[in-house]
C-alpha positions in Angstrom: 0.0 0.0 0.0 2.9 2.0 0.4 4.8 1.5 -2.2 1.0 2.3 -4.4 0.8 5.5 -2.4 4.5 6.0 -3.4 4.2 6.1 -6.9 0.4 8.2 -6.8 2.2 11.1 -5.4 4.8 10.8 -8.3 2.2 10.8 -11.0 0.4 13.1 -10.6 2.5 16.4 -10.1 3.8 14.3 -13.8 -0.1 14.4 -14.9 -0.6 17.7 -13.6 2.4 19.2 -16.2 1.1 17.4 -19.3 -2.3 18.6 -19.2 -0.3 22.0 -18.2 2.1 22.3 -21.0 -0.6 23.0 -24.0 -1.0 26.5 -22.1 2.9 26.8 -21.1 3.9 26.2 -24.7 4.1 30.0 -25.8 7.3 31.6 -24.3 5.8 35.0 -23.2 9.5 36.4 -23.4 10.2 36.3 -27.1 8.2 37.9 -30.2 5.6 36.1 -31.9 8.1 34.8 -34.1 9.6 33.0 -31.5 6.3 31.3 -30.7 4.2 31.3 -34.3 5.6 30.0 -37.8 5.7 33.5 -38.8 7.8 32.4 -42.0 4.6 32.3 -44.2 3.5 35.6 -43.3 3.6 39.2 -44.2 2.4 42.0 -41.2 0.0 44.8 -41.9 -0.4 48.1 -39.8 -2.5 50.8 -39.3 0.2 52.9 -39.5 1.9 55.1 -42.6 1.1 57.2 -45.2 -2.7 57.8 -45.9 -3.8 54.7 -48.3 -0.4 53.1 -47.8 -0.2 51.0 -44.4 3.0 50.0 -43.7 4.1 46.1 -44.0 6.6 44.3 -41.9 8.0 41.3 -44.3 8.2 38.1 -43.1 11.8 37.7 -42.7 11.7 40.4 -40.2 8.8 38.3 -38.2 10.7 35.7 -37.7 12.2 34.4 -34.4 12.5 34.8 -30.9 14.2 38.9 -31.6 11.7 38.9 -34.8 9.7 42.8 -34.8 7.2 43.9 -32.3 5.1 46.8 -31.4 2.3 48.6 -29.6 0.1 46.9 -32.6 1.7 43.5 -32.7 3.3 41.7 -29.9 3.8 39.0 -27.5 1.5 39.3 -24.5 4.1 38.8 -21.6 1.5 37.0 -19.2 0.3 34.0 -21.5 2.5 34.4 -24.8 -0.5 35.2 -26.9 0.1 36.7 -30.6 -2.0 39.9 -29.7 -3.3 42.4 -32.6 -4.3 45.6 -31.8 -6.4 47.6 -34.4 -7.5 51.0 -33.4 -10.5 52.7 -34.9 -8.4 55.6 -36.2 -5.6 54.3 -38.3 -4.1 54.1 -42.0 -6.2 52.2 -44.0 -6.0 50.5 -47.5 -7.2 52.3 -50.6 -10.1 49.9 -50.8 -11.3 49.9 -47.1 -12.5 52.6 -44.1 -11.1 50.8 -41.4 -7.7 49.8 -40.0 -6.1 46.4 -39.0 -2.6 44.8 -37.5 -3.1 41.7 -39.6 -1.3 38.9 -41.4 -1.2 38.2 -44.7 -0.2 34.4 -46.0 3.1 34.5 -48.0 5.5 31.5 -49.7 8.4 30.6 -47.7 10.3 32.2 -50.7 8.7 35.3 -50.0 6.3 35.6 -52.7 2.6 36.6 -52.5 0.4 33.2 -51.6 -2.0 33.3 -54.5 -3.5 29.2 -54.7 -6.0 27.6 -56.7 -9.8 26.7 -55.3 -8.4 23.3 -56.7 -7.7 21.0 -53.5 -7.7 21.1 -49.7 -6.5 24.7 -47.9 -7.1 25.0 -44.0 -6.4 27.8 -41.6 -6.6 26.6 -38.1 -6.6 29.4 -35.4 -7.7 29.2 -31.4 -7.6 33.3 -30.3 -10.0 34.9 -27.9 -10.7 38.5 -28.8 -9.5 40.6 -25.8 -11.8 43.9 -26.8 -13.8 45.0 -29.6 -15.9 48.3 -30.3 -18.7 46.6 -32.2 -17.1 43.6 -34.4 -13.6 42.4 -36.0 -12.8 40.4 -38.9 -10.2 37.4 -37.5 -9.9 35.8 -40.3 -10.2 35.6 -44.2 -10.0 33.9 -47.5 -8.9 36.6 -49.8 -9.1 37.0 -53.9 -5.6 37.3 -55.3 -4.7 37.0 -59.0 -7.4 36.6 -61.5 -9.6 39.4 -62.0 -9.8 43.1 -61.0 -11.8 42.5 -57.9 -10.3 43.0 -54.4 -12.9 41.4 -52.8 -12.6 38.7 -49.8 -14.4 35.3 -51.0 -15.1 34.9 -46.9 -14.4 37.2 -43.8 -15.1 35.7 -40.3 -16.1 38.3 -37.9 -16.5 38.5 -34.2 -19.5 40.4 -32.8 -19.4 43.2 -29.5 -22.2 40.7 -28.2 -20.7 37.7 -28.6 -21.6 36.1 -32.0 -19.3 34.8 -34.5 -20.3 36.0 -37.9 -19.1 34.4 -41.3 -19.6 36.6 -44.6 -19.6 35.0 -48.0 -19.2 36.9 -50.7 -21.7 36.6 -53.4 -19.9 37.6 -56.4 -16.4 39.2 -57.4 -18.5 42.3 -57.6 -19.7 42.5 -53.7 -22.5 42.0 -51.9 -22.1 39.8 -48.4 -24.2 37.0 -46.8 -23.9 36.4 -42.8 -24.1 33.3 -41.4 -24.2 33.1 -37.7 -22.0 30.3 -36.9 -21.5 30.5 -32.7 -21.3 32.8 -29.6 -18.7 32.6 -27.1 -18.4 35.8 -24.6 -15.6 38.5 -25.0 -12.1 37.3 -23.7 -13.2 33.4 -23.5 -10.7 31.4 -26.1 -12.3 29.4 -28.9 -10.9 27.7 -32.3 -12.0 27.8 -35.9 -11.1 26.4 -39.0 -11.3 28.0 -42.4 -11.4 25.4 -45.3 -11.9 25.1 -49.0 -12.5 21.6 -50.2 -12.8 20.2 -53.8 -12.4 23.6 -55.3 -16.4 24.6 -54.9 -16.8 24.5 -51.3 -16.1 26.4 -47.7 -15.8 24.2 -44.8 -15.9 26.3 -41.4 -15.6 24.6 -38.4 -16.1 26.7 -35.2 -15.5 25.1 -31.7 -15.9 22.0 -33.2 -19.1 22.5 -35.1 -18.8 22.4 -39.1 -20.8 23.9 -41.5 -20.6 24.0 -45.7 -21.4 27.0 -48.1 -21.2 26.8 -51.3 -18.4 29.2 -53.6 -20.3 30.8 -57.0 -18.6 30.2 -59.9 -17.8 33.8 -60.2 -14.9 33.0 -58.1 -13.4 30.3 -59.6 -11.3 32.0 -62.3 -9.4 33.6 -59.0 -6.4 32.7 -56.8 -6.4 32.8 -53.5 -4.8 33.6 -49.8 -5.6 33.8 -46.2 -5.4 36.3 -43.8 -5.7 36.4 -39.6 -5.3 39.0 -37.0 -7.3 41.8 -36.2 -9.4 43.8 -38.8 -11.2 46.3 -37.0 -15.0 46.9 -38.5 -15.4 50.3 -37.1 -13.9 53.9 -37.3 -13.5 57.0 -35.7 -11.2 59.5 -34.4 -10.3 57.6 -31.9 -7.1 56.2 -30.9 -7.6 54.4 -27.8 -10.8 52.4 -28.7 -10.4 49.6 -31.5 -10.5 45.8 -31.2 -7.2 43.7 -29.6 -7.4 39.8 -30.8 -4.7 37.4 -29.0 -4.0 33.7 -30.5 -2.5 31.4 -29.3 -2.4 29.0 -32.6 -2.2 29.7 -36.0 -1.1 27.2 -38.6 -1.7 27.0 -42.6 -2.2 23.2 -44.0 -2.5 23.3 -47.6 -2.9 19.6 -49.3 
């Protein structure tokens, strides 16, 4: 009885530090790049010239001394990826609103820009730290193709809790919302963005999935993804905005 008491005590302090080390994996010391596969990425920020944001390339995101700032860094009490999008801030010619957001690359460092044509995943668990009324956390953008700089999907996260996915309907505009889940500001959940077969978007949201079909419209484009925070409103201020923190984000592309 001893000797089974013995060895209790020893397991589980060992028990305790596996089920532990999922949240211990991020080193809240180092930059995202330390952390996060930042290789395949390219950094936009609200910062700039008007119309011309400034980019941070992906060999400067790499590794442990990779670049940080006040709108993308390492959150030094859990090692979270954290974007912070204010609601004044320089925006893209095509949009009103600002974002600290990533933008998938090729490890040569040329543009992503796929085919429909296959499987293509982005995997994510963030929790969305604040938010003035929603914030896109992910997307499958149009690259190459066509003249439209539409997304073909944005995945948005509501002030009230919902999680929002918008499908485009054509190259041309016009979005559709699905509501696809709730979870409370600040509380972590996962999602995956997929495209299967070349015709059809796959979401999965804390483990629920749902399909959607892609028009035709959009087949003659390439694509790319995009994560991070994409603030949905404006104003002149500085100080409200939406800050998303994840703590995974991998590309699988098959």
């Amino acid at each position: 009885m001893r000797v089974r008491s013995l060895l209790v005590l020893l397991l589980v302090p060992a028990l305790a530090a596996v089920a532990a080390s999922p949240a211990q994996a991020a080193d809240p010391s180092v930059a995202p790049g330390g952390n996060f596969d930042l290789s395949i990425w390219q950094l936009q920020e609200p910062v700039g010239s008007p119309g011309s944001p400034t980019t941070i390339s992906s060999s400067r995101l790499k590794g442990a001394n990779g670049f940080q700032d006040s709108y993308f860094y390492t959150d030094t009490r859990d090692g979270a990826m954290t974007f912070w999008a204010p609601e004044k801030g320089v925006t893209t010619p095509n949009s009103n609103y600002a974002r600290s957001e990533l933008r998938e690359m090729n490890r040569d460092g040329s543009a992503a820009n796929w085919s429909l044509s296959g499987s293509h995943k982005l995997n994510a668990t963030l929790r969305v730290v604040s938010v003035t009324s929603n914030v896109c956390v992910g997307q499958v953008h149009l690259g190459t193709g066509g003249s439209s700089t539409k997304p073909l999907l944005e995945l948005y996260y509501h002030a009230n809790g919902d999680i929002v996915l918008g499908t485009e309907n054509s190259p041309d505009g016009g979005q559709t919302a699905h509501t696809v889940g709730h979870v409370a500001i600040g509380k972590t959940w996962t999602y995956t963005i997929g495209i299967s077969g070349g015709g059809t978007i796959d979401l999965t949201v804390n483990g629920t999935t749902t399909h959607y079909g892609i028009p035709s419209s959009f087949k003659q484009y390439k694509q790319y993804f995009k994560a991070g925070s994409y603030n949905q409103s404006s104003s002149d201020s500085t100080t409200k905005g939406a800050r998303v923190a994840f703590y995974g984000l991998t590309v699988v592309h098959g």
